[in-house]
MOPAC internal coordinates of N, CA, C and O (Angstrom, degrees):
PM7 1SCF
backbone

  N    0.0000 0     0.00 0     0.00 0    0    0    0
  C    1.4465 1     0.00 0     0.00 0    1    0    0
  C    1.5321 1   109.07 1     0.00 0    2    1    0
  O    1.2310 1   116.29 1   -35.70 1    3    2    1
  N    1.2085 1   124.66 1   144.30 1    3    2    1
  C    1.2920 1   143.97 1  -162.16 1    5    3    2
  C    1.6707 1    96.00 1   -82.45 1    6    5    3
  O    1.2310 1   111.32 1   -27.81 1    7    6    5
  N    1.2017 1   133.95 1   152.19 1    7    6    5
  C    1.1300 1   144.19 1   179.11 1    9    7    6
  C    1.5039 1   108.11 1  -132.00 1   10    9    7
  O    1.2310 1   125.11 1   -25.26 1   11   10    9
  N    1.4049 1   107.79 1   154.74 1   11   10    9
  C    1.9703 1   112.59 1  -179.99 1   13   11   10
  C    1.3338 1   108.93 1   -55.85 1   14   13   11
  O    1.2310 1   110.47 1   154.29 1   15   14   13
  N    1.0463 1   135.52 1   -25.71 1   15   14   13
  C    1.3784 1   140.26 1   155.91 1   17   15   14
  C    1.6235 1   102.67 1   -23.68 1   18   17   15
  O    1.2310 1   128.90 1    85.48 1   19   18   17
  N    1.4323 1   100.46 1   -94.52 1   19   18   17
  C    0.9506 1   145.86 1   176.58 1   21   19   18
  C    2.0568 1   111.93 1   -15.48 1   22   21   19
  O    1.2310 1   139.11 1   123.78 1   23   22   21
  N    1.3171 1    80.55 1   -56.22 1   23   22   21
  C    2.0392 1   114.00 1  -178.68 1   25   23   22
  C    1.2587 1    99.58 1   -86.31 1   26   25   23
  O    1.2310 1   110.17 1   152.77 1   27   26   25
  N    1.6141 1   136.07 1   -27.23 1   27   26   25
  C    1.1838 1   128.88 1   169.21 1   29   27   26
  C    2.1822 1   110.02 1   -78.37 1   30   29   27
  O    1.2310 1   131.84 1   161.33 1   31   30   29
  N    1.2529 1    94.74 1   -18.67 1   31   30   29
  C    1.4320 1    88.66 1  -172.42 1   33   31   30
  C    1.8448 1   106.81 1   -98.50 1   34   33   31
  O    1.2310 1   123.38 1   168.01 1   35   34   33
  N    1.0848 1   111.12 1   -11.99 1   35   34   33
  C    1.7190 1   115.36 1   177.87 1   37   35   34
  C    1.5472 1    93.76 1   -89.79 1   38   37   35
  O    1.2310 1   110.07 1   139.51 1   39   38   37
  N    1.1031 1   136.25 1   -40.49 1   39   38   37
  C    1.8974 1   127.51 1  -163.65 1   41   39   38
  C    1.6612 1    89.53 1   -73.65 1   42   41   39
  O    1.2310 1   121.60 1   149.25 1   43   42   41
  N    1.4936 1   114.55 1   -30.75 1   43   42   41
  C    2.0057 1   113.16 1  -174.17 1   45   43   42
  C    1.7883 1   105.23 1   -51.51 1   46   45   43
  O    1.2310 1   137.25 1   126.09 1   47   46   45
  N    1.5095 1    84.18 1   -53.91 1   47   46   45
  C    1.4199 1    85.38 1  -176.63 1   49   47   46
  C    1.4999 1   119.60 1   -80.93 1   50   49   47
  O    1.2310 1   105.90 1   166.69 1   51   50   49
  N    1.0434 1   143.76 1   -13.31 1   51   50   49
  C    1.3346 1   136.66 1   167.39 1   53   51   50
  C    1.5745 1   111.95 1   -69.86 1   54   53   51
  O    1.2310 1   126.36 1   133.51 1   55   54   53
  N    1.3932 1   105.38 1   -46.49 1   55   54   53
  C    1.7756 1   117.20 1   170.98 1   57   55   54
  C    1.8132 1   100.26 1   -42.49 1   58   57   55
  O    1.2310 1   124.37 1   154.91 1   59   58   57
  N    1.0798 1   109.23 1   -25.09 1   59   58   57
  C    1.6589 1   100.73 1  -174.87 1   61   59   58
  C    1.4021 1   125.42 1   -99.50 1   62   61   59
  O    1.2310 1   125.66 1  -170.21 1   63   62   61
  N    1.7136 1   106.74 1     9.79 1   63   62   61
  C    1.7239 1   135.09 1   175.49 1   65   63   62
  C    1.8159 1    83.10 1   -66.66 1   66   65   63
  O    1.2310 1   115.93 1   -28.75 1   67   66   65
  N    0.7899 1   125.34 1   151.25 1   67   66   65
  C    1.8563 1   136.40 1   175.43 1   69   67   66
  C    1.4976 1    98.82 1  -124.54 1   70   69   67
  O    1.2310 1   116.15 1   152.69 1   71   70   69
  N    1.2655 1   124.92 1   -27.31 1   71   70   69
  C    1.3138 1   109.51 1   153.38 1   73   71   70
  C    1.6351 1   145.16 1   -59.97 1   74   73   71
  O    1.2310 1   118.29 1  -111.84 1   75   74   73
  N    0.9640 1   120.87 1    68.16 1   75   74   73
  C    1.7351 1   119.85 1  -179.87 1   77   75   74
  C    1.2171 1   136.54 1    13.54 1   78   77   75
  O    1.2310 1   130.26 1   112.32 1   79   78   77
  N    1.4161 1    97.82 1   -67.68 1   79   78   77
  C    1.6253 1   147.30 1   164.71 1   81   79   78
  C    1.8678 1    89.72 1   -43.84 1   82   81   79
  O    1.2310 1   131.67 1    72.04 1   83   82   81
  N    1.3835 1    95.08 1  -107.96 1   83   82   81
  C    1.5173 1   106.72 1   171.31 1   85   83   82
  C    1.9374 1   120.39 1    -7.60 1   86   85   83
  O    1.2310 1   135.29 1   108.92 1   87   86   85
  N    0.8651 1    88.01 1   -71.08 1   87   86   85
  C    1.5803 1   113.74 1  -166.99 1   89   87   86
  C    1.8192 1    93.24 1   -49.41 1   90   89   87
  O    1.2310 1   118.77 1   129.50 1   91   90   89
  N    1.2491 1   119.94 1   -50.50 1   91   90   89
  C    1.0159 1   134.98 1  -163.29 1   93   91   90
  C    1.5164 1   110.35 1   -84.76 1   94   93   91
  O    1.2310 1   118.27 1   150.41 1   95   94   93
  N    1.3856 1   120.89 1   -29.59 1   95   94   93
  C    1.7184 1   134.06 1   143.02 1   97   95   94
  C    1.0974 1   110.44 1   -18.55 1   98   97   95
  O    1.2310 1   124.76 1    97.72 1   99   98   97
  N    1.7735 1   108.48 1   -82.28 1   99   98   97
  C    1.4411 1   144.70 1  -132.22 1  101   99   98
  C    1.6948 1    85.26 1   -94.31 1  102  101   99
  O    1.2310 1   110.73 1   132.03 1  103  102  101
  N    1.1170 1   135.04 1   -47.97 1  103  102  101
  C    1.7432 1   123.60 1   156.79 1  105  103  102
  C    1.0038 1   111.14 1     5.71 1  106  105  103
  O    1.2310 1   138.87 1    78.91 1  107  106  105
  N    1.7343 1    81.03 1  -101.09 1  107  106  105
  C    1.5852 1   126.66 1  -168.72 1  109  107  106
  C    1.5243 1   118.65 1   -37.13 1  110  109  107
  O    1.2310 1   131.45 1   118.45 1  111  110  109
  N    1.3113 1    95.51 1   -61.55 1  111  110  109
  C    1.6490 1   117.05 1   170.86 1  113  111  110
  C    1.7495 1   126.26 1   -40.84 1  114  113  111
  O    1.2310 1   132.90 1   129.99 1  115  114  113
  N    1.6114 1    92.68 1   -50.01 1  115  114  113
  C    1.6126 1   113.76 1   172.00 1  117  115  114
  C    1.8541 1    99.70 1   -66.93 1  118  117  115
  O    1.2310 1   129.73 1   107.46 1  119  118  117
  N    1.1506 1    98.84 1   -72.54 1  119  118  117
  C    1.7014 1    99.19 1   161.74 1  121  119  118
  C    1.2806 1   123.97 1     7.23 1  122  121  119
  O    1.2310 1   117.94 1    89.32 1  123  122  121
  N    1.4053 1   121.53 1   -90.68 1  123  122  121
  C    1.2725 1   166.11 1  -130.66 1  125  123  122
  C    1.6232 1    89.81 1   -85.78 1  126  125  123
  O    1.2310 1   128.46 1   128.72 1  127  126  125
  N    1.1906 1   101.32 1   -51.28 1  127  126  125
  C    1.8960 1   107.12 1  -174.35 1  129  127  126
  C    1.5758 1   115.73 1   -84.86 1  130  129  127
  O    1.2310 1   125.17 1   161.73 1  131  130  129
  N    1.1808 1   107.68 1   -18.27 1  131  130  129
  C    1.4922 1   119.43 1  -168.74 1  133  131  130
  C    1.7505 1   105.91 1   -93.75 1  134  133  131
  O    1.2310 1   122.96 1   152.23 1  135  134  133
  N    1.5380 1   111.94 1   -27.77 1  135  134  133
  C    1.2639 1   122.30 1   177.44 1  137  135  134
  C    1.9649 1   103.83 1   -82.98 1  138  137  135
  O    1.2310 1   124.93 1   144.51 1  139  138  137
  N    1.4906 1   108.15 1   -35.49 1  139  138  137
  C    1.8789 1    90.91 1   171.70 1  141  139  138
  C    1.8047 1   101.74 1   -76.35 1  142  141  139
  O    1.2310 1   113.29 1   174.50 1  143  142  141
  N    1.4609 1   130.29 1    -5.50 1  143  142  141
  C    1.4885 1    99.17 1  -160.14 1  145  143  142
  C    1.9912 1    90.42 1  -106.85 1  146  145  143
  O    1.2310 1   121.68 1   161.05 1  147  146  145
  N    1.2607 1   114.40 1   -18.95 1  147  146  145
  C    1.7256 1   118.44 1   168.43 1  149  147  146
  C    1.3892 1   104.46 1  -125.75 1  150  149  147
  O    1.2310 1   127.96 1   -31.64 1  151  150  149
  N    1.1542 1   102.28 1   148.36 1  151  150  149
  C    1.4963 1   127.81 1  -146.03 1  153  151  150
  C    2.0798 1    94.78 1  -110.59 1  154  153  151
  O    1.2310 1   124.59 1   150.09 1  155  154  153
  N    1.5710 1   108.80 1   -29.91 1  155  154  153
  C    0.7046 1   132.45 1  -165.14 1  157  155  154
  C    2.0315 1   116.14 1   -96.55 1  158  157  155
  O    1.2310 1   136.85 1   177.45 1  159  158  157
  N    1.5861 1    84.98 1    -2.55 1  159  158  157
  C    1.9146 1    99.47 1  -160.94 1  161  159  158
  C    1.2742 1    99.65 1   -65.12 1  162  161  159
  O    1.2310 1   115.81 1   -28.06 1  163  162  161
  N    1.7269 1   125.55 1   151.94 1  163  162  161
  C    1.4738 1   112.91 1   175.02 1  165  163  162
  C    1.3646 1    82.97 1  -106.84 1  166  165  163
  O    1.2310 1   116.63 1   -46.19 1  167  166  165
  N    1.5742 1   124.00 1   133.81 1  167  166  165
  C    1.0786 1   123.20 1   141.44 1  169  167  166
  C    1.1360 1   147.15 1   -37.86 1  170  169  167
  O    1.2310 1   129.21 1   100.89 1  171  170  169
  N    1.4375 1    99.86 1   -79.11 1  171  170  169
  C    1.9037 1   110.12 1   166.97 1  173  171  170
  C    1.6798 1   113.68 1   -76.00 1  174  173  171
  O    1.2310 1   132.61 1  -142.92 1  175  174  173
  N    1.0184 1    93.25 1    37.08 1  175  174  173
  C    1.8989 1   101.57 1   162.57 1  177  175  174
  C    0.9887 1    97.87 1  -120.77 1  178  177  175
  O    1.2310 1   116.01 1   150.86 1  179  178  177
  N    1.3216 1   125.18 1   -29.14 1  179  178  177
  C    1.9025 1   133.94 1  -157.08 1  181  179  178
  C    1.8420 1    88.36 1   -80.87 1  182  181  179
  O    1.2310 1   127.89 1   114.93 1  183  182  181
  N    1.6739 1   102.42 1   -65.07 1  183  182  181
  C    1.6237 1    93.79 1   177.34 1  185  183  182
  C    1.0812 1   145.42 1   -35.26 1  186  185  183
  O    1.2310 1   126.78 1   133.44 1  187  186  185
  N    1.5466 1   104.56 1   -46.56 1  187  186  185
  C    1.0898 1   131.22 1  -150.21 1  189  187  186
  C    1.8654 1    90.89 1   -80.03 1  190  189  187
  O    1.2310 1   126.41 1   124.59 1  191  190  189
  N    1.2189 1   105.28 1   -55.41 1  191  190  189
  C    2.0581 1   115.26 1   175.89 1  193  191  190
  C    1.7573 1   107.21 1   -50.08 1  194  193  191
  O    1.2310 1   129.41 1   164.18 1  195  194  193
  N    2.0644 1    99.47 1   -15.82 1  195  194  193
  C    1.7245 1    82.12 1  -179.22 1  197  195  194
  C    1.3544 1   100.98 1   -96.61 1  198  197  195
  O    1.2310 1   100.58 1  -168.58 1  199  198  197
  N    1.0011 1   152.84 1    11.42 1  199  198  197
  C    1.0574 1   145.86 1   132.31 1  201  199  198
  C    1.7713 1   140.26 1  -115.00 1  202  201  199
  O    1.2310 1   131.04 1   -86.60 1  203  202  201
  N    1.1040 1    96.30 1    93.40 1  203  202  201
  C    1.1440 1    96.90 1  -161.19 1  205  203  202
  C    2.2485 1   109.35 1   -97.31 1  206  205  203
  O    1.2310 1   123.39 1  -164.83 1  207  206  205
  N    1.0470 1   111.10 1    15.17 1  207  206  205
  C    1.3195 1   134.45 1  -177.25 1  209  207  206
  C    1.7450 1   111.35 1  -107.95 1  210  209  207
  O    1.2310 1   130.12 1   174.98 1  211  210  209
  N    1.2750 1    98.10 1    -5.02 1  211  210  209
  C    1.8337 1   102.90 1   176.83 1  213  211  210
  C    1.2209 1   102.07 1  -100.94 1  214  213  211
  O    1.2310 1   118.17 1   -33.68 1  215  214  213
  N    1.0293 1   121.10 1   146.32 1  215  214  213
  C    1.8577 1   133.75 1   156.65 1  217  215  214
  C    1.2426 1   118.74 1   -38.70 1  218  217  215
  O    1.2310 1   125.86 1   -16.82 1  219  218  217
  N    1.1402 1   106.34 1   163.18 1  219  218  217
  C    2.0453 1   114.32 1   174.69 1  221  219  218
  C    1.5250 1    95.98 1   -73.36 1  222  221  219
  O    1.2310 1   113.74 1   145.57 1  223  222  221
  N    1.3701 1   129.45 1   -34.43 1  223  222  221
  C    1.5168 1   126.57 1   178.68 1  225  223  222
  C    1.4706 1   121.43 1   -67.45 1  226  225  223
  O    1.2310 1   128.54 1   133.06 1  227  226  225
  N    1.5018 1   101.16 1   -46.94 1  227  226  225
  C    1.2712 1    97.32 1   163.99 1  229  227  226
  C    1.2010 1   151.78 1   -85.63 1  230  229  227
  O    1.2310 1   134.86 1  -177.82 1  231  230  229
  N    1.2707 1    88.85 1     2.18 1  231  230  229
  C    2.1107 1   117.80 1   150.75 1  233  231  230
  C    1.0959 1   122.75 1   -87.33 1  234  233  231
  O    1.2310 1   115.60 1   164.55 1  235  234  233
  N    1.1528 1   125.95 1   -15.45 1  235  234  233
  C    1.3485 1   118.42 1   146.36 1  237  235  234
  C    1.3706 1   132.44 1   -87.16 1  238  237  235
  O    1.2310 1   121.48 1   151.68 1  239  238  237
  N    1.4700 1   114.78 1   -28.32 1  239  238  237
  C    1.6988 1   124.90 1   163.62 1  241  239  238
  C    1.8677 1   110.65 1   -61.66 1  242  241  239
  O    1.2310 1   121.15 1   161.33 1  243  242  241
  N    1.3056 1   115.40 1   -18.67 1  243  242  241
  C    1.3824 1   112.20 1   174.40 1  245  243  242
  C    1.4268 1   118.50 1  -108.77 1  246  245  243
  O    1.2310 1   117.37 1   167.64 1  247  246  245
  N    1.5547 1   122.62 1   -12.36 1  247  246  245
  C    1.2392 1   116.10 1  -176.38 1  249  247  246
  C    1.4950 1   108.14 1   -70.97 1  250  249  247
  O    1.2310 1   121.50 1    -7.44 1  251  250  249
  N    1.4182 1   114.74 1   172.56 1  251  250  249
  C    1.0290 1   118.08 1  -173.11 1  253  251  250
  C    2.0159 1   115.99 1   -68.78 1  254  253  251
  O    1.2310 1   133.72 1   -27.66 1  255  254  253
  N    1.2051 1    91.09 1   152.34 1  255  254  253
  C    1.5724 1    87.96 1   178.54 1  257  255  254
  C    1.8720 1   131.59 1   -52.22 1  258  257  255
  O    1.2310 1   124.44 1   -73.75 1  259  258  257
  N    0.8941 1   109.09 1   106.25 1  259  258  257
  C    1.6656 1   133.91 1  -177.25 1  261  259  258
  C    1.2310 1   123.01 1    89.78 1  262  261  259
  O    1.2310 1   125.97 1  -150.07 1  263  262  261
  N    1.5486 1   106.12 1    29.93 1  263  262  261
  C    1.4206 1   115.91 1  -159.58 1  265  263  262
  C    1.9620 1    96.48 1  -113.92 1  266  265  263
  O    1.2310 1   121.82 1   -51.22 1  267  266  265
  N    1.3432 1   114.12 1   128.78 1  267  266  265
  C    1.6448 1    98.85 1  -178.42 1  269  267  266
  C    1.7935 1    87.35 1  -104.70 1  270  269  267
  O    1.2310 1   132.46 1    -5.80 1  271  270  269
  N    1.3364 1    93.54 1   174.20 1  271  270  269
  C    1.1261 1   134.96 1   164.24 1  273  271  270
  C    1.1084 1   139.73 1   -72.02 1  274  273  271
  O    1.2310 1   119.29 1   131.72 1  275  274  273
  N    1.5378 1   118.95 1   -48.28 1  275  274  273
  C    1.6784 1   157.38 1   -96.72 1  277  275  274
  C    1.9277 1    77.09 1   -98.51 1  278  277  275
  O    1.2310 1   122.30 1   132.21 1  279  278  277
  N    1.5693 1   113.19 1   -47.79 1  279  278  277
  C    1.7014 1   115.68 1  -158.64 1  281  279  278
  C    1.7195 1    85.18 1   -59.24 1  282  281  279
  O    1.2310 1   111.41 1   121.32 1  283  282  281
  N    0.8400 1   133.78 1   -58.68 1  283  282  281
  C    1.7415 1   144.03 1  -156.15 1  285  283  282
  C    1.1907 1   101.65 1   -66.39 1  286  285  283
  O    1.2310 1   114.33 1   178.26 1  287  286  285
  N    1.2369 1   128.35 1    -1.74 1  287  286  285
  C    2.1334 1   107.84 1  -150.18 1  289  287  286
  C    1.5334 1    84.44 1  -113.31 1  290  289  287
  O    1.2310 1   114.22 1   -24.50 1  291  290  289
  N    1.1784 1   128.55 1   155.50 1  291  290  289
  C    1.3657 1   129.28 1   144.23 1  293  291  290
  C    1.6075 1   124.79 1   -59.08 1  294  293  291
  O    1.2310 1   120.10 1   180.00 1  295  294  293

């Protein structure tokens, strides 16, 4: 089983996709698999660490619908 370690070192490297688009794929995607194998995974913590080069606005203009941010942001 994957550890925050682990989830802190895969969101580093996706944060470094320069594609938007992409970056925002490879999230979701990583996401999606990481939430059936821990029961315990935070998602929108996971996102939020893959991009860490977007604004507080534009983490909230991309998160998912009715979902804030606000706990994650500085």
């Amino acid at each position: 089983m994957m550890t925050r370690k682990h989830f802190e070192m895969v969101a580093a490297a996706v944060a470094n996709i320069t594609m938007r688009s992409d970056r925002w794929l490879v999230a979701n995607m990583l996401a999606n698999s990481f939430e059936n194998d821990n029961p315990r995974f935070d998602r929108d913590r996971f996102i939020a660490a893959c991009r860490p080069t977007e604004g507080a606005d534009e983490l909230r203009r991309l998160g998912k619908p009715g979902e804030e941010y606000s706990s994650i942001l500085p």
